[in-house]
KESE-639456 format. One record per atom (N, C-alpha, C): residue in three letters; atom name; x negated, z, y. Coordinates in nm, 4 decimals. Atoms other than C-alpha are relative to their C-alpha. Example, Ala and Ser with C-alpha at 12.3 -4.5 7.8 and 13.67 -1.06 7.14 Angstrom:
  residu  atome        px        pz        py
     ALA      N   -0.0890    0.0000   -0.1190
     ALA     CA   -1.2300    0.7800   -0.4500
     ALA      C   -0.0900    0.0000    0.1200
     SER      N    0.0820   -0.0060   -0.1190
     SER     CA   -1.3670    0.7140   -0.1060
     SER      C    0.0770    0.0730    0.1090
This chain:
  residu  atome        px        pz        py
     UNK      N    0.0481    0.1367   -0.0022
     UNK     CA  -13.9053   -7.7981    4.4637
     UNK      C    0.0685   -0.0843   -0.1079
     UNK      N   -0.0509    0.0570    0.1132
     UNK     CA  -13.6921   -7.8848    4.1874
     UNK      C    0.1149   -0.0639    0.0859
     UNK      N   -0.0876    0.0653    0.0079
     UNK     CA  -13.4791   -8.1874    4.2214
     UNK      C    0.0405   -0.1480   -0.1123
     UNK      N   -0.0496    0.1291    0.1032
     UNK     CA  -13.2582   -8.4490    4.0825
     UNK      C    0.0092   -0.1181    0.0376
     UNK      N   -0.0022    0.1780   -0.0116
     UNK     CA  -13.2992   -8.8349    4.0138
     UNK      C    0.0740   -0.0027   -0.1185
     UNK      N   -0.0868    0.1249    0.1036
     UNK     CA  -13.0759   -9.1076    3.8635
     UNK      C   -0.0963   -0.1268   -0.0394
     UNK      N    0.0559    0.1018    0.0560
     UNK     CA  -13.2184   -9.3199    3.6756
     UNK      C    0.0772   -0.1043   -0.0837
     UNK      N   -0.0746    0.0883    0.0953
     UNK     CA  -13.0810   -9.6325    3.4418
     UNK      C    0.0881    0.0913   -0.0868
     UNK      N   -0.0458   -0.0793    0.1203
     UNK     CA  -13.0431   -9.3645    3.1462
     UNK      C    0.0693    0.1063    0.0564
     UNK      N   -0.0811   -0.0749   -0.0158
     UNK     CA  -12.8717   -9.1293    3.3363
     UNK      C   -0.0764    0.1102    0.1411
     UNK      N   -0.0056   -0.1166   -0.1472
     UNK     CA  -12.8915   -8.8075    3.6375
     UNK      C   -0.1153    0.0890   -0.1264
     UNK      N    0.1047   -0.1046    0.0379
     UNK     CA  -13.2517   -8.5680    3.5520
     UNK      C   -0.0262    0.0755    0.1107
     UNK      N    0.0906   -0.1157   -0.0885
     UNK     CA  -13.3844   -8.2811    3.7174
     UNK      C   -0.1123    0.0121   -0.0262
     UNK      N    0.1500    0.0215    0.0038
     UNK     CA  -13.7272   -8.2905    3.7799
     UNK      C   -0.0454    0.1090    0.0610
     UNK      N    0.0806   -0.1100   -0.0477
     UNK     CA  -13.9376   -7.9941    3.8504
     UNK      C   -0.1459   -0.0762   -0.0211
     UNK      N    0.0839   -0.0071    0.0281
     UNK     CA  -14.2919   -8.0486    3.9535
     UNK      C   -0.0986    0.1327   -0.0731
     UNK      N    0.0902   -0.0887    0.0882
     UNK     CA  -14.5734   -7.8435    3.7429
     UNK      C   -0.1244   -0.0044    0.0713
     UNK      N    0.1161    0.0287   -0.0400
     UNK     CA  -14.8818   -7.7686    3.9608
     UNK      C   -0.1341   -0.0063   -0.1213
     UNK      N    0.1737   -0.0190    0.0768
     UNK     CA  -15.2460   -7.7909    3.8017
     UNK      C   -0.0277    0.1516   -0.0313
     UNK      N    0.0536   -0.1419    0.0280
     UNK     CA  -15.2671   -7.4071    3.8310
     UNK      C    0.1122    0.0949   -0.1004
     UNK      N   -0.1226   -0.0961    0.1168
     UNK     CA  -14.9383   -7.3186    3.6067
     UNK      C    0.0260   -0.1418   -0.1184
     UNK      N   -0.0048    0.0507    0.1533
     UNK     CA  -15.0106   -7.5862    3.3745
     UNK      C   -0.1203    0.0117   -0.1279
     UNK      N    0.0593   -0.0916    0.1170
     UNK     CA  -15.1405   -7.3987    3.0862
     UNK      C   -0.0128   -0.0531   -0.1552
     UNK      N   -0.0535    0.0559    0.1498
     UNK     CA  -15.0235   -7.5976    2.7532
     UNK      C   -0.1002   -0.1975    0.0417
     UNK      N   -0.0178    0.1305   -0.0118
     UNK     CA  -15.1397   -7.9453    2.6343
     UNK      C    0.1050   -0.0539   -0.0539
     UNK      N   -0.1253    0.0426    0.0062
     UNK     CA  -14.8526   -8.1971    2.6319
     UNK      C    0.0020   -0.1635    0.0013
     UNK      N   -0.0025    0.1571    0.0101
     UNK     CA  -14.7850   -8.5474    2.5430
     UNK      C    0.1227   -0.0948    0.0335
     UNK      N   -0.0804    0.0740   -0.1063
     UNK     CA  -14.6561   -8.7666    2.8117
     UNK      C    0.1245   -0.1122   -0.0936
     UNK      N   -0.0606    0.0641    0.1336
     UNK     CA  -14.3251   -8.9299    2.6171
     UNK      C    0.0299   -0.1492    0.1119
     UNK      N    0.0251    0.1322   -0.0188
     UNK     CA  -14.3899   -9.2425    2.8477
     UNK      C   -0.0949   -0.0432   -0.0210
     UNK      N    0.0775    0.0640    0.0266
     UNK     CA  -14.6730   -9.3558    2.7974
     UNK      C   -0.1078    0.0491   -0.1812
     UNK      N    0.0631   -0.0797    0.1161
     UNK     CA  -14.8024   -9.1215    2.4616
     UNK      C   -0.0959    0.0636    0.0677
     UNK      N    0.1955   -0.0699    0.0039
     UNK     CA  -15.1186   -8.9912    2.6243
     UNK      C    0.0287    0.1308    0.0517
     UNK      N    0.0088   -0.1435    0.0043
     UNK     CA  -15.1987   -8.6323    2.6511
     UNK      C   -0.0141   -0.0136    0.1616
     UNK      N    0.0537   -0.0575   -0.2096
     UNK     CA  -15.1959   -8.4616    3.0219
     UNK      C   -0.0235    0.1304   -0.0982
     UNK      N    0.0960   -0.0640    0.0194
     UNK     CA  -15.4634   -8.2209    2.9528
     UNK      C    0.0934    0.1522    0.0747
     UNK      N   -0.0409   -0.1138   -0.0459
     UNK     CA  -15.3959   -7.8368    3.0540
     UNK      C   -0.0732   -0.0272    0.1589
     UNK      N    0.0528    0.0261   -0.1240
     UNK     CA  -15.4738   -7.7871    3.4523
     UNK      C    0.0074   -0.1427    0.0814
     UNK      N    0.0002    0.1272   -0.0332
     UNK     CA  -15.3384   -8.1356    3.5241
     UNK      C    0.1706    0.0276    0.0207
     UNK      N   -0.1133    0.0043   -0.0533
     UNK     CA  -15.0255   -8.1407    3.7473
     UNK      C    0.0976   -0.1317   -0.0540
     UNK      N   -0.0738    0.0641    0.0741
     UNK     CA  -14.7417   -8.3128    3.5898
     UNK      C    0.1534    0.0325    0.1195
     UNK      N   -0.1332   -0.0575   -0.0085
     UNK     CA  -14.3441   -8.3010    3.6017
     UNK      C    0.0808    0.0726   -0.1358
     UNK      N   -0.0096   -0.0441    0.1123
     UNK     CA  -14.1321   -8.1299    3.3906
     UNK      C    0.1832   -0.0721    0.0118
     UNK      N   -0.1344    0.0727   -0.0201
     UNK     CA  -13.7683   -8.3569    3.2982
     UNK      C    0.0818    0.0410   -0.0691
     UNK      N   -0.1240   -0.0468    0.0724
     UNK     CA  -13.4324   -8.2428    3.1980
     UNK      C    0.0998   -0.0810    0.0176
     UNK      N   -0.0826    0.0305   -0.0332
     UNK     CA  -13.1219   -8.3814    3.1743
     UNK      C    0.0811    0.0471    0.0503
     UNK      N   -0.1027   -0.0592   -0.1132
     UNK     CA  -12.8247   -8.2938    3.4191
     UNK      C    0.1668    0.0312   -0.0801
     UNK      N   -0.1073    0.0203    0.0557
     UNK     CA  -12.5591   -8.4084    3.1861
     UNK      C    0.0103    0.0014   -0.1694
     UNK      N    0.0027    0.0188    0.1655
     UNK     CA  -12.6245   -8.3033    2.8289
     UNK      C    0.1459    0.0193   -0.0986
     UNK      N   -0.1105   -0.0787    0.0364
     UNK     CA  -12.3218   -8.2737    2.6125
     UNK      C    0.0164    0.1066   -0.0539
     UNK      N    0.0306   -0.1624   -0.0020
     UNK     CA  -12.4170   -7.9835    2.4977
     UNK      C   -0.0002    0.0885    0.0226
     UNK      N   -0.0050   -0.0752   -0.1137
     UNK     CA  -12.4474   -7.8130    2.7631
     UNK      C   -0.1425    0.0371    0.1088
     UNK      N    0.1097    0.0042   -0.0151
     UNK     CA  -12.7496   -7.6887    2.9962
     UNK      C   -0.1293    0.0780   -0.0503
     UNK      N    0.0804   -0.0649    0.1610
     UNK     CA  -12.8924   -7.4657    2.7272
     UNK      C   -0.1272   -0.1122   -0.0548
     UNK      N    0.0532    0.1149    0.1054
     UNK     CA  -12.9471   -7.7783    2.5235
     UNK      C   -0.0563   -0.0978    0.0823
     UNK      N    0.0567    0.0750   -0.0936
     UNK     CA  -13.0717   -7.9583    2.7940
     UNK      C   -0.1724    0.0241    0.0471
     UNK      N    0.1197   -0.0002    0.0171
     UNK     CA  -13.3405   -7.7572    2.8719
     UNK      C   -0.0627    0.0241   -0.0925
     UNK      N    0.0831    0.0407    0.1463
     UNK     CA  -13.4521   -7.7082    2.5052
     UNK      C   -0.0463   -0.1288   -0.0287
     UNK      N    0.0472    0.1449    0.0435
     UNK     CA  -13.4879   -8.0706    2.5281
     UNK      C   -0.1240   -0.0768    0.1443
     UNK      N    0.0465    0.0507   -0.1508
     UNK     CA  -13.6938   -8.0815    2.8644
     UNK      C   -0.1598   -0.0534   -0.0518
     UNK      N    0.0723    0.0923    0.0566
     UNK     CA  -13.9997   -8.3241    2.8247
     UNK      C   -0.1100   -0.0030    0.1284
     UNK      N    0.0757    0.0002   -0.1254
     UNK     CA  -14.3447   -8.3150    3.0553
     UNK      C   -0.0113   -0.1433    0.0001
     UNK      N    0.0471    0.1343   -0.0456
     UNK     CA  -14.4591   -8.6418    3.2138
     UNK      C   -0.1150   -0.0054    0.0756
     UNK      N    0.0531    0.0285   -0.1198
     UNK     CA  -14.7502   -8.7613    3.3848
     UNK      C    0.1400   -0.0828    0.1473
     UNK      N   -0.1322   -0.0098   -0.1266
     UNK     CA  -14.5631   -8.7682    3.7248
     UNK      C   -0.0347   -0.1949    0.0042
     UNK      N   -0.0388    0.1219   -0.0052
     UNK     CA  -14.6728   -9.1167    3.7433
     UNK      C    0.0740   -0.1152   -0.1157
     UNK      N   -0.0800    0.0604    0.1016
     UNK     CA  -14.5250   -9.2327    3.4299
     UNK      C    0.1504    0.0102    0.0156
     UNK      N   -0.1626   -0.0453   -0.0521
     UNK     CA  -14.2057   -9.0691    3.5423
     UNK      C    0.0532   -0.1226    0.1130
     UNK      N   -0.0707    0.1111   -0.1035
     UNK     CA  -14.1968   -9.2984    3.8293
     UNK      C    0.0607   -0.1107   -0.0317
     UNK      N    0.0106    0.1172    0.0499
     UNK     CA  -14.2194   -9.5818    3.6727
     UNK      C    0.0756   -0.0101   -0.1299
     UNK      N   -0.0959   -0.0334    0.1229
     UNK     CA  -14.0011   -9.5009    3.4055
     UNK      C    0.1900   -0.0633    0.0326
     UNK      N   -0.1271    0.0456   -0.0439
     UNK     CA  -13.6201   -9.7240    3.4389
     UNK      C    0.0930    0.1080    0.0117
């Protein structure tokens, strides 16, 4: 279920996170607010890190999925 969007800032891969494998609390870096454990989210990476994709996903970031949308 994992795919990729372009956005303004650049090409992400987006994996959704159901409610039943989200285990951690995590703070949505669009809007600040916590998505609670058991609360389906996404999980965002970049496609094109210079780094490489190592460093990419060390840098991968949850979202409420609707903040993601709505995100340029």
């Amino acid at each position: 279920m994992k795919r990729t969007e372009q956005k303004r800032s650049g090409t992400w891969m987006v994996q959704p996170s159901g409610a039943a494998s989200a285990e951690k609390v995590y703070t949505c870096p669009g809007c600040g607010g916590t998505i609670a454990s058991g609360v389906a989210h996404v999980v965002v990476w970049r496609t094109d890190h210079f780094l490489g994709d190592d460093a990419a996903l060390s840098e991968r970031r949850h979202w409420h999925t609707r903040c993601w949308r709505i995100e340029p």
